[in-house]
N, C-alpha and C positions, 0 to 999 in steps of 0.2 A: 718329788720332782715335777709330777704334775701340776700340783697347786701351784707349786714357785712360778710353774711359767705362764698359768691361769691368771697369775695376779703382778704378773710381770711383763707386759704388751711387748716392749721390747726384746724380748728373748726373740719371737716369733714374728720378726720384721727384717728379713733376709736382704732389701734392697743396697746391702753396702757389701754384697756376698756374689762370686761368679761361677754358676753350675755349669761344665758340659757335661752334655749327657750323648753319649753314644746311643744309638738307639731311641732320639728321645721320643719318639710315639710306641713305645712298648706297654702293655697293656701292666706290667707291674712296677714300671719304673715311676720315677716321683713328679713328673713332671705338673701334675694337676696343685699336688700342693706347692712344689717350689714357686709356681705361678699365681697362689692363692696365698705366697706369703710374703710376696714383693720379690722375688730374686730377681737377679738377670743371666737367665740362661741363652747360652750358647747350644742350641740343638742341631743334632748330627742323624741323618736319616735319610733312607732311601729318595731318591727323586720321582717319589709317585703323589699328583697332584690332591688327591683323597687323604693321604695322610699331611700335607702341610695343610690345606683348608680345615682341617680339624685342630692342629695347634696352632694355629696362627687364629684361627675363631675363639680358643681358649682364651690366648693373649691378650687379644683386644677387649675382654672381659675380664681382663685380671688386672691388679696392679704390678706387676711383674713386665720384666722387658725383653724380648727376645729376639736373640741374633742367631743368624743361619747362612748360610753360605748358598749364593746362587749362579745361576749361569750366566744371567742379564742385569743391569743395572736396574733396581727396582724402581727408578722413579722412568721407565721405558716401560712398565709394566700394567697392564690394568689388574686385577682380582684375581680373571682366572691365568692370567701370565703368568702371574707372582708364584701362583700355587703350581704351575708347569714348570718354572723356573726354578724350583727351589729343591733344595736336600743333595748329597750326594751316595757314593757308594764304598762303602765301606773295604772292600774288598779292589776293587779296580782302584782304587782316589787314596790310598794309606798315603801314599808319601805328603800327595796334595794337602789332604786334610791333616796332619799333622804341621807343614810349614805354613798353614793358615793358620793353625790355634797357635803357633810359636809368638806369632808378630800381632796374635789379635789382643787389643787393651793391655798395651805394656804397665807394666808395675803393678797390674791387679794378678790376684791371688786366685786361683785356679781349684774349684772341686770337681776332677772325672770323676764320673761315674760310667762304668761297662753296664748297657742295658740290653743291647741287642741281645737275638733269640732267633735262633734255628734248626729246624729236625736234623739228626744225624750229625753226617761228616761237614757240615755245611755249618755246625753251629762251631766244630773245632776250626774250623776257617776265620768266623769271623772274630772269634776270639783272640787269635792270632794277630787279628787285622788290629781290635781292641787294644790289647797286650804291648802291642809295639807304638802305639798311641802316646798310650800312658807312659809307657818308660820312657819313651824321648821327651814327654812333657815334663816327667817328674826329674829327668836330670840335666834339661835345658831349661829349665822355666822356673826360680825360685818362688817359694811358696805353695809348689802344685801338691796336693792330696788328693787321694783316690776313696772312691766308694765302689762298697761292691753290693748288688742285693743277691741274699744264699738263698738256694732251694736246700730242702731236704734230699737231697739226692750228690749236694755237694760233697766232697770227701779232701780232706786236711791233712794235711801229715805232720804229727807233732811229736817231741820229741819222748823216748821210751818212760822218760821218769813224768813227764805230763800223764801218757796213758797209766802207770801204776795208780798217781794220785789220782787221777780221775777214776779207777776202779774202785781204789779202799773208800773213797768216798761215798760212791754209789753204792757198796758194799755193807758200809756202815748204815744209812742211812734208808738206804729202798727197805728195809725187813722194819721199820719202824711205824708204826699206824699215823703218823702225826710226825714233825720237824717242826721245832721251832726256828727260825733265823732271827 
């Protein structure tokens, strides 16, 4: 798969592709490469001006295009306006920010991805805030698919005859020096 796409330019040329990204200045979210591979991301992110002068610095060095939602008309804005002006809140703005992504770029095709990140009960909050994004995008907006990035710490709930096969397998297979696939 690698090679295919090594010798396939086009595989790895995003610009006909639209990312939101919840969270998009999270430190493991994809936004460097989406931006290093033409996409046109839609980013969703705090209003603190340190984290838009860093993706909007990204942008202007990428081939990739990005949209963000502000408070001001940006052509009212100088540099450091723009980066005052810009990002929302996840948590207060759900309703906002969901009937903004409803009506933005009708007929293009929609990939959420949930990236936001926070300690404790604060990260089941924003998740929430995430959660209810995505499902009114995904059953008001045809076309919309969701990404998720898992930690090891995520936990899944599958169904009893998945976990048996996934035992005998593991069963079978971890007491052997070698697996061939």
């Amino acid at each position: 798969a690698i090679i295919k796409c090594a010798d396939s330019p086009k595989y790895l040329d995003l610009s006909d592709r639209h990312f939101v990204l919840l969270g998009a200045g999270s430190a493991m979210g994809p936004f460097l490469v989406l931006m290093a591979l033409g996409a046109n991301v839609v980013a969703i992110d705090l209003d603190r001006p340190g984290i838009w002068k860093r993706l909007i610095g990204i942008a202007k060095k990428s081939p990739g295009s990005l949209t963000f939602p502000m408070k001001k008309e940006q052509s009212a804005c100088d540099e450091d306006e723009l980066y005052a002006s810009s990002g929302c809140n996840l948590f207060t703005q759900t309703p906002m920010i969901r009937d903004w992504l409803l009506q933005l770029y009708p007929g293009s095709k929609f990939t959420v991805g949930s990236y936001a990140y926070l300690n404790g009960a604060a990260h089941v909050q924003v998740s929430l805030a995430m959660d209810a994004i995505c499902r009114d995008l995904t059953e008001k907006r045809k076309g919309t698919s969701l990404a998720y990035l898992c930690t090891p710490t995520d936990a899944h709930l599958i169904p009893k005859e998945a976990f048996d096969a996934a035992s005998e397998n593991y069963n079978a297979f971890s007491k052997k020096p070698y697996c061939i696939l």
